[in-house]
N, CA, C and O of each residue as an XYZ file, in Angstrom:
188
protein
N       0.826     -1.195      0.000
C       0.000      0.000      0.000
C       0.872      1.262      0.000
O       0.523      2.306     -0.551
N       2.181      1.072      0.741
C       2.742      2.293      0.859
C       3.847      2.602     -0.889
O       4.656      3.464     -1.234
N       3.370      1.592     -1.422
C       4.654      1.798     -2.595
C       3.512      2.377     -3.769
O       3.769      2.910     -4.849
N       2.092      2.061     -3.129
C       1.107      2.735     -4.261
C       1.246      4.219     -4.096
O       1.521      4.993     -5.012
N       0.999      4.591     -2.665
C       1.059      5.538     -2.570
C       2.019      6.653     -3.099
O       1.734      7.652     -3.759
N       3.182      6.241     -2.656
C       4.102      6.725     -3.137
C       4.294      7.264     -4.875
O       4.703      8.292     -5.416
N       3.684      5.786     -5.400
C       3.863      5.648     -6.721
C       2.984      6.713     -7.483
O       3.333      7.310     -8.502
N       1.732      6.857     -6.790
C       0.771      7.826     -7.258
C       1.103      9.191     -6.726
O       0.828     10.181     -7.403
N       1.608      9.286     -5.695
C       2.034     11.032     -5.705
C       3.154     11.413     -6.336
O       3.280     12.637     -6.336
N       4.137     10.743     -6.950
C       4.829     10.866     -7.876
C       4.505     11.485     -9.314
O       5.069     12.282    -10.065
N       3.144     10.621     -9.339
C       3.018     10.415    -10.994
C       1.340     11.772    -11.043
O       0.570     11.997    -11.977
N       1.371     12.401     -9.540
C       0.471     13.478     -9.893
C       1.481     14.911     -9.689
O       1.312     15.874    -10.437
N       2.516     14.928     -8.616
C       3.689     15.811     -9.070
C       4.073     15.671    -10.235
O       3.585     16.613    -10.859
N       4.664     15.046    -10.901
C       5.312     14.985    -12.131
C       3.841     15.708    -13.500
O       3.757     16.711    -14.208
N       3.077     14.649    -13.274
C       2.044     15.343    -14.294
C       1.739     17.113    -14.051
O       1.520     17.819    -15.036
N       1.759     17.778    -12.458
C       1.922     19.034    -12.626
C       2.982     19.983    -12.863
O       2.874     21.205    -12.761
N       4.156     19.248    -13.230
C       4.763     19.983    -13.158
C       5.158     19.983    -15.187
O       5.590     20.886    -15.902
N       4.817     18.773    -15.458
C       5.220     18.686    -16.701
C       3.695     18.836    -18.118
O       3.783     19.044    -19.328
N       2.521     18.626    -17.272
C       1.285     19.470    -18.116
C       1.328     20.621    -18.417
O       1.477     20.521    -19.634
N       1.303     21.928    -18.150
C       1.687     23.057    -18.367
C       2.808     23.071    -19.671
O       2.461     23.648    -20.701
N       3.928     22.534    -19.612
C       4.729     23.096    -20.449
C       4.337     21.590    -21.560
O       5.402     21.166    -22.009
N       3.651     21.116    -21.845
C       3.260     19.979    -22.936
C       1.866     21.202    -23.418
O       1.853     21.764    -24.514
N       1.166     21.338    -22.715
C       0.089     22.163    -23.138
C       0.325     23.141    -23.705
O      -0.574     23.738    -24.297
N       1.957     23.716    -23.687
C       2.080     25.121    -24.337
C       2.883     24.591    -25.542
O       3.296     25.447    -26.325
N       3.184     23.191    -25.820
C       4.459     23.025    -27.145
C       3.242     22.726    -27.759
O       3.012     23.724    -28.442
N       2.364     21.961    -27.908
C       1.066     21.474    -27.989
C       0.640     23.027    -28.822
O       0.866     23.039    -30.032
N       0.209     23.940    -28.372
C      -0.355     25.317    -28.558
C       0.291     25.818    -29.611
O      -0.213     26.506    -30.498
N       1.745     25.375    -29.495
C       3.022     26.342    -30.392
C       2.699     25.493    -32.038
O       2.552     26.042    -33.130
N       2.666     24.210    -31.758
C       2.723     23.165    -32.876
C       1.678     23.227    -33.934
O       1.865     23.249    -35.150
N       0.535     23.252    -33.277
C      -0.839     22.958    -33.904
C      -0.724     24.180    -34.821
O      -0.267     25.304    -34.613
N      -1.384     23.506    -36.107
C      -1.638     24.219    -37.007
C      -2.808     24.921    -36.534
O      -3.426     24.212    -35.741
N      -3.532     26.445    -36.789
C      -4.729     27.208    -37.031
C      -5.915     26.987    -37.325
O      -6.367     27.150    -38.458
N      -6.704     26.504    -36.136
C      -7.816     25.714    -36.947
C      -8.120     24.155    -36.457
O      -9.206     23.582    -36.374
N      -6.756     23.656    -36.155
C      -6.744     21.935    -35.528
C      -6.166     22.298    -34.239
O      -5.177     21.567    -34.282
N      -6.064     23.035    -32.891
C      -5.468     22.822    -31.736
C      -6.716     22.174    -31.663
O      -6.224     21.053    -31.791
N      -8.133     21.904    -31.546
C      -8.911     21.027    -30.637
C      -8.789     19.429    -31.078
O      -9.301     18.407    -30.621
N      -7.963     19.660    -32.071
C      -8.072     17.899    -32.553
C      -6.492     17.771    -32.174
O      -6.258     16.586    -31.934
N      -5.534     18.434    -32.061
C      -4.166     18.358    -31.617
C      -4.225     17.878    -30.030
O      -3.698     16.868    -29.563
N      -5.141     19.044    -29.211
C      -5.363     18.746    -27.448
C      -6.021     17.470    -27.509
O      -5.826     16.803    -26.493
N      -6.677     16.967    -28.306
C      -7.954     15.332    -28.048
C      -7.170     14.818    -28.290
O      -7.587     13.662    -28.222
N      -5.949     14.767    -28.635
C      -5.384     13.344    -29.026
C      -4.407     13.172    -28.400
O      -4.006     12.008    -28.417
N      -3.320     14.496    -27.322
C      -3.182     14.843    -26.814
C      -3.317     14.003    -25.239
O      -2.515     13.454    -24.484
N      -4.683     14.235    -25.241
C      -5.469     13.625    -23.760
C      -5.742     12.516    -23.972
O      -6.049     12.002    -22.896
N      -5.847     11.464    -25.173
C      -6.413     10.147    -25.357
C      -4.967      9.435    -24.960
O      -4.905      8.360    -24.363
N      -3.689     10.288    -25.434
C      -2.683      9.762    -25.376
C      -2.407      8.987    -24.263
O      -2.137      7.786    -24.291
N      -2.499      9.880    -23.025
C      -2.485     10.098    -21.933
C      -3.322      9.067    -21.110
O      -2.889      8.626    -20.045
N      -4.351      8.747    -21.547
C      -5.429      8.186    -20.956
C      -5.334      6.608    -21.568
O      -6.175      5.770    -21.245
């Protein structure tokens, strides 16, 4: 139990510290017109 724990506050630090700057290369990349199909696929990745 304690190595879940661990394992999961890891992996929700890390996701805040490293969402923000994926969300902004993400922003930079996308062509004009496709960031909502760039962010969905984005988040499916993820998921």
């Amino acid at each position: 139990m304690f190595f879940l724990i661990v394992t999961e506050t890891i992996s929700v630090l890390a996701e805040i510290v490293v969402g923000p700057i994926l969300n902004t290369k993400i922003s930079e990349i996308a062509p004009k017109g496709y960031e909502a199909r760039f962010f969905t696929v984005y988040q499916l990745d993820w998921t």
